[in-house]
N, C-alpha and C positions, 0 to 999 in steps of 0.2 A: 217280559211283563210280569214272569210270575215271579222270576227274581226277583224282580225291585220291589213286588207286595211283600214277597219273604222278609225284603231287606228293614221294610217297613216296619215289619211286624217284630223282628225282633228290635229295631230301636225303642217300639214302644214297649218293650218289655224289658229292656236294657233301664231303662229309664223309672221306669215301676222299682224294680230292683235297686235303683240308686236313691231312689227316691224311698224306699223303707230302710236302705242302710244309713240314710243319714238319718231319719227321724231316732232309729237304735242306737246310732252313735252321740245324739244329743241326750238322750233319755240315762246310756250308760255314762256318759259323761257330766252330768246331773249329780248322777249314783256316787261316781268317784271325788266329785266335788264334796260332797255330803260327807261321804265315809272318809277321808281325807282329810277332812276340816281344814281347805285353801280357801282363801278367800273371797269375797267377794268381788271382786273385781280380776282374778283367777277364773271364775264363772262365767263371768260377761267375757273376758277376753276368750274362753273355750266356744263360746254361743257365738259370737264374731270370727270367728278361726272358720268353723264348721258353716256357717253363712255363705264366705268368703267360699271357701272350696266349693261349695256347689254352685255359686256364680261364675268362678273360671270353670267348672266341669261343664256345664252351662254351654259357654261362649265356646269351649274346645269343642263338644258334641257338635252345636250348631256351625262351626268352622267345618269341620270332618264331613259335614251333611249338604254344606254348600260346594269343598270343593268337589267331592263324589261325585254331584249331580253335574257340573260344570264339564269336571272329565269323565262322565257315564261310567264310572266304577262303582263296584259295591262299595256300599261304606263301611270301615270296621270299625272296631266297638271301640271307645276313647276309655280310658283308666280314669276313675275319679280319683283329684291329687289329694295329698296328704299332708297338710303343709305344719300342725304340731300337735299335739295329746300330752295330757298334763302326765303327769307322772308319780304314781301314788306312793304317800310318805312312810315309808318301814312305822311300822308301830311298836311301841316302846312297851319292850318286855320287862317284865319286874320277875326279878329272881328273889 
């Protein structure tokens, strides 16, 4: 019993954590859209990227927490995926 509160507990903290890494990884991804000057449709595509990952990170947690319970194992913690990041443009140095 105190297992599975444990196991509880750190999901919901697992989860807090994923849930403030995505929010930083939108905000710095904002940042680099901005300082970068990509476009806007670069933008949208990054804020869809970053959507999309936390909906299968999402569906895998929730996977990992049904079968655990099914086969009364602990659950372990799912990797939130990574699926692309823009990539910032060298800036043009003048000599």
């Amino acid at each position: 019993m105190i297992e599975a509160l444990f196991s509880l507990v750190i999901i919901i903290v697992e989860a807090a954590i994923a849930a403030c890494t995505f929010i930083i990884e939108l905000v710095s991804g904002v940042f680099v859209a901005a300082g970068s000057t990509i476009g806007v449709f670069d933008f949208f595509l990054l804020v869809f990227v970053l959507l999309a990952e936390l909906v299968v990170w999402l569906l895998l947690w929730i996977k990992q927490l049904l079968t655990s319970a099914i086969k009364l194992e602990k659950p372990v913690g799912v990797r939130k995926p990574m699926f692309w990041r823009p990539k910032a443009k060298p800036k043009n140095k003048e000599k």
